[in-house]
C-alpha positions in Angstrom: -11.4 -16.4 -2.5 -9.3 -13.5 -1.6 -9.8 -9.8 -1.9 -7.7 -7.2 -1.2 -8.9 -3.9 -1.6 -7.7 -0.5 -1.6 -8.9 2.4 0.7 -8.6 6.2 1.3 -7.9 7.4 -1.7 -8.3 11.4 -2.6 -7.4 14.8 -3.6 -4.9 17.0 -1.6 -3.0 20.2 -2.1 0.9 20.1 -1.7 2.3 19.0 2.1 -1.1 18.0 3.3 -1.4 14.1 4.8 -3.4 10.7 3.6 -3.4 7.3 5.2 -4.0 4.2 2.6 -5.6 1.3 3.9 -5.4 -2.3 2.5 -7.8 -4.9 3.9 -7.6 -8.2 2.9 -10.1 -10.7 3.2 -10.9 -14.5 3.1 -9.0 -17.7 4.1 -5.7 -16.1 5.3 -3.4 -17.3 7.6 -0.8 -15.0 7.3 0.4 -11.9 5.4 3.7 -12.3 4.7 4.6 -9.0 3.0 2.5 -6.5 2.0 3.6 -3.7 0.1 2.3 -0.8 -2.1 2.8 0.3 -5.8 2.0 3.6 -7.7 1.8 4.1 -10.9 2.2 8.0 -11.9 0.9 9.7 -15.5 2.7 8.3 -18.1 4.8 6.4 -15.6 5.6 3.0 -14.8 4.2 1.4 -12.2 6.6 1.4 -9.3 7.6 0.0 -5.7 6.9 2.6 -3.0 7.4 0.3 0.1 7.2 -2.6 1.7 6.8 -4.2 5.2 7.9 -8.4 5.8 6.0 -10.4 8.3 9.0 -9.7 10.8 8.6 -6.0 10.8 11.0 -5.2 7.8 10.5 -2.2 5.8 11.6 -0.7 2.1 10.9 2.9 1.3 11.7 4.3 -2.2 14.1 7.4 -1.7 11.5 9.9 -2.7 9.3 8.7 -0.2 12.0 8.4 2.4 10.7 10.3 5.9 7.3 11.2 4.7 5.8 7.7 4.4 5.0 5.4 6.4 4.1 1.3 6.0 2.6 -0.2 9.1 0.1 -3.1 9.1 -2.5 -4.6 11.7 -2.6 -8.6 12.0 -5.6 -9.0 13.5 -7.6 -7.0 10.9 -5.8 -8.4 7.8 -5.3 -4.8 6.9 -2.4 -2.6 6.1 -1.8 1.0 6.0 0.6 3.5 4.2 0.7 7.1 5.8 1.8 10.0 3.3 2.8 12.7 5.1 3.8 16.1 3.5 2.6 14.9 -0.3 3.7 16.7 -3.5 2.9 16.7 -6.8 4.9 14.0 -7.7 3.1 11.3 -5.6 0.3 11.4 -8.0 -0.3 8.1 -8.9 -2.7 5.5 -8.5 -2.0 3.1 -5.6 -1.9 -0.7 -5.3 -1.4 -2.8 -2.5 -0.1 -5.7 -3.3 0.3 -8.7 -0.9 2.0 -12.5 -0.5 -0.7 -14.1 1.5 -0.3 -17.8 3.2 -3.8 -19.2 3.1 -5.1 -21.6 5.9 -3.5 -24.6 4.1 -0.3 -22.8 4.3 -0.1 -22.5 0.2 1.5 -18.7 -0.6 0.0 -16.6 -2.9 0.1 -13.2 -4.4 -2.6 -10.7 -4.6 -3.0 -7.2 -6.0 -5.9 -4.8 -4.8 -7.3 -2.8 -7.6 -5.8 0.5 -6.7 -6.8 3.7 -5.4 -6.1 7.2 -6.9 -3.9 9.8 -5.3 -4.1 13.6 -6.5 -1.9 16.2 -5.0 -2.0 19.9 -6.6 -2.0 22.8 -5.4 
């Protein structure tokens, strides 16, 4: 079984800093992409970035120059730094993952989220 879970989570006033962590655990071979969600008040739930095995990344325009995807291979784990947050980045925050097990089947996962409060 895998789990992916969801770390560092918090409240903030406006241009302060958070770092996200998603660790994922169990029979992985590989991540292939990780890549986190938010889902805002009365929003939909949303792609915020993403980062391929090969070091490709996606960052929605609003998040352009203030976050930051990055992952560690050896600890299964990926990070999203928020730098100079505003209101608007309040949202609960998935990771969500395309993991290749050790018998090289690919699957997806989602972690259950982590909420993400920025007022002033």
């Amino acid at each position: 079984q895998v789990q992916v879970v969801e770390s560092g989570g918090g409240s903030v006033q406006p241009g302060e800093s958070l770092r996200l962590s998603c660790a994922a655990s169990g029979m992985i071979f590989k991540i292939d992409v990780m890549a986190w969600y938010r889902q805002g008040p009365g929003k939909e739930r949303e792609l915020v970035a993403t980062m391929t095995s090969d070091g490709n990344t996606f960052y929605e325009d609003s998040v352009k120059g203030r976050f930051t995807i990055s992952r560690d291979n050896s600890k299964n784990t990926a990070y999203l730094q928020m730098n100079n947050l505003k209101s608007g980045d309040t949202a609960v925050y998935y990771c969500n993952t395309i993991i290749t097990m050790a018998g090289y089947d690919r699957y997806e996962y989602w972690g259950p989220g982590t909420q993400i409060t920025v007022s002033s």
